[in-house]
N, C-alpha and C positions, 0 to 999 in steps of 0.2 A: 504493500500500500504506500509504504513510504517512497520507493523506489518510484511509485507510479504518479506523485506526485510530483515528485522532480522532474523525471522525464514534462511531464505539463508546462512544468516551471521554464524549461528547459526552451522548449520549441515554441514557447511564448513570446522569449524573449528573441529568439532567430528572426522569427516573424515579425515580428516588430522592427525588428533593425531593417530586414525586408521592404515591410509596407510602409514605414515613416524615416529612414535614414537614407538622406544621398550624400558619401563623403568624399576620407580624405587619408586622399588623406586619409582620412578619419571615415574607416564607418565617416548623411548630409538632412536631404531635406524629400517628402515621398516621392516614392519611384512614380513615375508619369505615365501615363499613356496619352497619345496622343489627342488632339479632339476630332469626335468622329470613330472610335476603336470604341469596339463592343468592351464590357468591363469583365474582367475573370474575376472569377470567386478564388480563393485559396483557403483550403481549410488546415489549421494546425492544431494538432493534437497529438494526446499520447499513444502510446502504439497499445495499451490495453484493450480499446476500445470499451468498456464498461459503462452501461448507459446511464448518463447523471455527469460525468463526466465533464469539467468546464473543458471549452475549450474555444478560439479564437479563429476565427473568417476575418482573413485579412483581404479587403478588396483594392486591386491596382487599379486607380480609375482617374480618369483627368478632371482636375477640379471644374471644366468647362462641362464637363455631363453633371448631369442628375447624382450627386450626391448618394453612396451607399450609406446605409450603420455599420459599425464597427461591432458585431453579432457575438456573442457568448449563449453558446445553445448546444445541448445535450446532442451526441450524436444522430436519433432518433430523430431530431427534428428537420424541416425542410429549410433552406434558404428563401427569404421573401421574394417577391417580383419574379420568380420563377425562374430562379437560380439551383442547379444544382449543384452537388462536389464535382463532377464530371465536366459542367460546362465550362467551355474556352470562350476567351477571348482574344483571340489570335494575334500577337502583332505584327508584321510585317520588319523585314530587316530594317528600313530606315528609321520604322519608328523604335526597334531595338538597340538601334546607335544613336539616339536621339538617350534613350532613357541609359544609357551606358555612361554617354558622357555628360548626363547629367551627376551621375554615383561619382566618375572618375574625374571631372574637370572642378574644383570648387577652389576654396578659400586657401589652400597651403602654398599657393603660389605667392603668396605674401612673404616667405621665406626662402622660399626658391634663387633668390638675387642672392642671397646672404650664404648659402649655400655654394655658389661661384666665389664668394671674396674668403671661403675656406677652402678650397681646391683650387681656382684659377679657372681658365677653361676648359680644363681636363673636366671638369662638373658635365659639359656637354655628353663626354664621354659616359660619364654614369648614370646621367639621362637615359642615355640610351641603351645600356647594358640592363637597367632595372627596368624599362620601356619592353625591351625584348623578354625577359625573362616576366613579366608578369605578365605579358600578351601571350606567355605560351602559358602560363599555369589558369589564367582564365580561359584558355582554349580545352586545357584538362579538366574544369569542372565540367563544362559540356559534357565530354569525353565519359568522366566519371558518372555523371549522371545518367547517360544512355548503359551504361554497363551496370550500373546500381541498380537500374530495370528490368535489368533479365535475372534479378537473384530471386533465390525463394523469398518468398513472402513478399514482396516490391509491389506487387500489384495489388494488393490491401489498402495501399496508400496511396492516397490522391496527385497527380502531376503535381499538384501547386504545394502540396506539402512534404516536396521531397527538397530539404535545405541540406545545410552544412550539420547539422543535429545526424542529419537523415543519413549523408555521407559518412559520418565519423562511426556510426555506431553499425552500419553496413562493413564500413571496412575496419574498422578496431575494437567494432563491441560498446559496452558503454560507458568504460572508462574514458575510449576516447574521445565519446560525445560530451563526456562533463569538463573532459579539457578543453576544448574546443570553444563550449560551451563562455567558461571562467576566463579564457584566453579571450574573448569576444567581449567579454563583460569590461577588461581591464581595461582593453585596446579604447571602449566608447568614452568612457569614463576620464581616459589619460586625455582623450580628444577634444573632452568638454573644456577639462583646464585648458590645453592649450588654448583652446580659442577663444576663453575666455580671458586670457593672457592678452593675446593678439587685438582683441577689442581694446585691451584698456591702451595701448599704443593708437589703437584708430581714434577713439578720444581725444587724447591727447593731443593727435593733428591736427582735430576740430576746435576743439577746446583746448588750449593750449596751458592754460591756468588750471584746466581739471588732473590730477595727478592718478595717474594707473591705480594709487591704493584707496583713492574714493569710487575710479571711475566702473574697476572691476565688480566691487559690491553690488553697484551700482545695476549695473548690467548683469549678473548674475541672481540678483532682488529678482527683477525682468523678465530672463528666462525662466526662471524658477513658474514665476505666477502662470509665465503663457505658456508652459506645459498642460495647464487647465483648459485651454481652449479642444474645444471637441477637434481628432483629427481631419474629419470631413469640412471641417472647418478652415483650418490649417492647411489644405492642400490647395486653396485660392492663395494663400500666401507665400506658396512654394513659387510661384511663375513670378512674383514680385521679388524674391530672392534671387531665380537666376537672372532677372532684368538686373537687377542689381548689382551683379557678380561681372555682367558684364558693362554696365555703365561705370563701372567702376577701374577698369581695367583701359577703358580707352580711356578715361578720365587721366591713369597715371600716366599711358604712353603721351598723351599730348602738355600733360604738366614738364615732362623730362622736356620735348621735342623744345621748351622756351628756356631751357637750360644756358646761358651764354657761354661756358665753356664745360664737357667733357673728359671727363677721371680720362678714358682712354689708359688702363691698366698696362698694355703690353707695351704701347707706345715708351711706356714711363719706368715701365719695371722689368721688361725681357723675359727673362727666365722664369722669374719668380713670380712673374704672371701666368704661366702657364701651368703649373700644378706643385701642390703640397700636399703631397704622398700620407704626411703625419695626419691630417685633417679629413681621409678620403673614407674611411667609417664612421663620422658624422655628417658627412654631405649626403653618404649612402642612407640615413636613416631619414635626413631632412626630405630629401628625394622619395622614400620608401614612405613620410607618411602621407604621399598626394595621393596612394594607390591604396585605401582602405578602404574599397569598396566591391573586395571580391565574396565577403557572406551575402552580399544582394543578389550576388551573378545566376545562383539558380530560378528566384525567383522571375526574373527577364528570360530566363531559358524557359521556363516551364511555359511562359507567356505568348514563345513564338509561333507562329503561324509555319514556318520551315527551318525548324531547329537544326537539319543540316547545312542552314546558312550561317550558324552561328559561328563559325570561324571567320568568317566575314567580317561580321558584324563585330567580333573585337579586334581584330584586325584594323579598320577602319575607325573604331573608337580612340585605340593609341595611337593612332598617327595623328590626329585631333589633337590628342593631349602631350605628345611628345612638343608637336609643332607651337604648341597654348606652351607649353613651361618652359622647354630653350629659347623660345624668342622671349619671353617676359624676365625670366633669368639673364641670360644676355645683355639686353638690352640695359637693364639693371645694374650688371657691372663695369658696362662700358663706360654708362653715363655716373656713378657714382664710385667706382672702385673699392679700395682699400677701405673710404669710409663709410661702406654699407652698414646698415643699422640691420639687428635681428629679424625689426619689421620693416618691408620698403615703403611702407606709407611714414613712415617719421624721417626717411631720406627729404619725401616731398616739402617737408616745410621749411626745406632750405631756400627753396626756390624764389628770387623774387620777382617782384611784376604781381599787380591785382589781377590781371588773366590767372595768371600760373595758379596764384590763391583759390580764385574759385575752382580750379583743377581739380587742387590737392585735398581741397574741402569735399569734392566732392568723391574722387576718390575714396578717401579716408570714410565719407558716409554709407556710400556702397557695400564696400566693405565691412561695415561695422552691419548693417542693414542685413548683411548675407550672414553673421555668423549671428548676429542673435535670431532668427529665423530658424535657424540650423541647433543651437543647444536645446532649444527644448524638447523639440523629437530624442536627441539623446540621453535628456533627462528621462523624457517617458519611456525608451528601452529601459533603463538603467531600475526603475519603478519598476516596472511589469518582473526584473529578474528580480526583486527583491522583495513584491508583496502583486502577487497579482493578483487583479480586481476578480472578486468571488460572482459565481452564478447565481443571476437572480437578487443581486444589492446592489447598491449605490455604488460608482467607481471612486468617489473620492470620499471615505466616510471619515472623520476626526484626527483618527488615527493615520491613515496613511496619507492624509494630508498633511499633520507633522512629518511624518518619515519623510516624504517631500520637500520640507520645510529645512531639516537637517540633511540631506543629502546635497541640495541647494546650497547651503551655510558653508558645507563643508570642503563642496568643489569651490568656491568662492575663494573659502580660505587659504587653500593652496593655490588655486591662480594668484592670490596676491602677494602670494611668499614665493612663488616664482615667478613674479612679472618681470626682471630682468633677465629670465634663463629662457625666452621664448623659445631659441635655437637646439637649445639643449633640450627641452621636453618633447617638441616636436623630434629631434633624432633617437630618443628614448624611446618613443612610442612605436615609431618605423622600425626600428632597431630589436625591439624586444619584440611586439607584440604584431603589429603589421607586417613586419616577416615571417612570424607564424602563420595569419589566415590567409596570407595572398600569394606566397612562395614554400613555405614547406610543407603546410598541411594538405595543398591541392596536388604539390607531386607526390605527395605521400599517397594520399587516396588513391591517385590514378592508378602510379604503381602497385598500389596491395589491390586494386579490384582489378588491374589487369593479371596480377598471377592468380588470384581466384578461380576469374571466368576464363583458364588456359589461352588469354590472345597472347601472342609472340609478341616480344619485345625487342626491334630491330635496332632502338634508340636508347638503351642502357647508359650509353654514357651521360645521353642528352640528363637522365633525371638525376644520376649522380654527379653530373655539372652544375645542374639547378639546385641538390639539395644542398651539397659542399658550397655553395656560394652563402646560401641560405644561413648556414649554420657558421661558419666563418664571420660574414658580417655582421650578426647577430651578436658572437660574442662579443667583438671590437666592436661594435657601437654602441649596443649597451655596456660595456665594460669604460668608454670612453665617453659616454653621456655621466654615467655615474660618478667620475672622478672629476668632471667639469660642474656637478651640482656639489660635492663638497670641496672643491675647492676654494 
């Protein structure tokens, strides 16, 4: 029984990061479907099946359609509007690289510049090398997912509620869905501080008199409360977020563009602009945490309408996002160098000219605009794994409204004891915990479901070159995050 609960607990919380997180980086803001796309149901639950049983309908739906519930209903019971667990809603590959790099394109680009003035341009390089490597291990959930379907028992379980819970415990049993599980818990959690971090610099650009250790409270007050907003609610606010994300971004390229003179790094420094070797397992982590959004990846597969295009489909997404973070990284260090700030929006207020100002203001507001939009969905995963709302009561009764209340207080608190270490927690989080769900648990899987289900393995090296990267810059950047917060 007790077991049976966790498990609930468990795929509660996948789905959740699922239907309301698109990150980063970090685990963001909900997965989308386009307007016009039928709406899929997904149901998650525990594998008992025993009826009475809470359990959670997570619906992927564009906030431009008709609004679902967010449904807790015994197995027994039907889906309203004439929904079943079976019915699809298919999405088409554009619209599955649409919602890809929604998960994979957000707010860590903000460090990405500061990430070059630790490496040099050699950073290009590990762009690209963690570009390639997470473009093949999101090609392996696919992969894993079509082979986790032909195991016994697989077909009990609904397309939409075959996650990373559903991998782990397919191919490790169930310890290794509670690792997975704990590991996904940290990863949201590490993500909230950071960007809560990162906001109190975007403040600061605005307001410049407001100091990070008012500003962060401030903005974690904020999240905290609009966690209470219903998510059907919240998914209207999700397209103001990526408007956001990208007004925000042409905002900083045209603030540099009135730059009067250019860092121009290599010009000035030769060698020592082009890479330090010491710094290349933090740049790896800062890099590693824009791609924390491979636990969503099944729920967009299960989505598609020709899931043999799904190699496509992310394929096309990181080239998106490769082309989005070396030009925004670059451009970054070209134009500021050596004196890049942790966050690139407090380079911007160097800038002068009232143009440039309203730039950087605006900038800086996008920005801050995308990530509080973005913490409270991770505040509500983070909820759902630690009290999730019971069948048939109120979801926010007294009590776990407190719990709320201190979970908020408490991420708060550490964003403001780490509001100088931006760089360092964000490489922490890619380092430790985003190399677990996005490089070594999805070659893991692959590989143990492909000796399972006897397919050959022509490419052996291929996954002990992905997981020995995996576990090497793992240690070094966690090993090298942790030595730069006590120091």
């Amino acid at each position: 029984m007790e077991d049976d609960s966790l498990q609930q607990l468990e795929r509660a919380l996948l789905h959740q990061q699922q239907s309301v997180i698109r990150r980063p980086s970090v685990p963001q803001s909900p997965v989308l479907v386009w307007p016009g796309s039928p709406v899929r149901a997904s149901w998650s639950a525990g594998q008992s099946g025993r009826p009475g049983s809470p359990s959670r309908a997570c619906l992927l739906s564009s906030p431009l359609l008709r609004p679902s519930p967010l449904l807790r209903r015994p197995h027994s019971c039907q889906l309203e509007d004439n929904f079943s667990l079976d019915e699809e809603g298919p999405l088409t590959v554009v619209q599955a690289i649409f919602n890809l790099a929604n998960i994979i394109v957000g707010a860590g680009v903000l460090s990405i510049p500061y990430a070059f003035k630790q490496s040099g341009y050699f950073t290009i390089v590990i762009i690209l090398v963690v570009i390639f490597i997470t473009d093949l291990t999101g090609k392996w959930i696919g992969s894993a997912l079509r082979l986790a379907g032909n195991t016994k028992g697989a077909e009990a379980i609904p397309q939409s509620a075959r996650d990373f819970a559903f991998l782990a415990e397919t191919a490790f049993g169930s310890r290794g869905r509670r690792f997975i599980t704990f590991v996904t818990v940290l990863e949201v959690w590490f993500a909230c501080v950071t960007l809560l971090t990162m906001n109190g610099n975007n403040a600061k650009t605005i307001w410049p008199s407001l100091a990070p250790a008012v500003s962060v409270p401030i903005t974690g007050a904020l999240a905290t409360v609009s966690s209470l907003i219903p998510e059907t609610t919240f998914a209207y606010l999700s397209l103001a977020s990526s408007l956001s994300l990208l007004l925000a971004v042409v905002a900083m390229i045209a603030a540099t563009c009135m730059l009067s003179e250019w860092a121009e790094p290599y010009a000035r420094l030769d060698s020592d602009a082009l890479i330090h070797v010491r710094n290349i397992p933090q740049s790896v982590g800062i890099v590693m945490f824009c791609f924390a959004g491979h636990p969503c990846f099944p729920a967009i597969y299960g989505s598609m309408r020709e899931t043999k295009r799904w190699d496509f489909a992310v394929d096309a997404t990181f080239l998106v996002a490769f082309l989005f973070y070396a030009t925004v990284g670059f451009v970054g260090y070209v134009v500021f160098g050596a004196g890049l700030d942790e966050t690139v929006t407090r380079n911007l207020a160097g800038i002068p000219g009232e143009l440039a100002l309203w730039c950087q203001d605006i900038a800086a507001l996008g920005f801050l605009v995308k990530v509080q939009l973005t913490v409270p969905l991770m505040l509500n995963a983070l909820m759902v794994a630690c009290w999730p709302p019971a069948l048939g009561q109120p979801e926010w009764p007294p009590r776990r409204l407190l719990l709320l209340a201190l979970l908020g207080t408490a991420t708060s608190f550490v964003a403001v004891a780490l509001r100088d270490s931006v760089a360092v927690v964000a490489g922490f989080t890619g380092s430790f915990c985003v190399m677990m769900t996005s490089v070594l648990f999805p070659a893991a899987a692959h590989l143990a479901l492909s000796c399972s289900g006897g397919s050959r393995r022509p490419a052996c090296l291929t996954y002990a070159g992905v997981i020995c990267f995996g576990c090497v810059m793992a240690v070094l950047g966690t090993a090298s995050a942790a030595w730069d917060l006590l120091a």
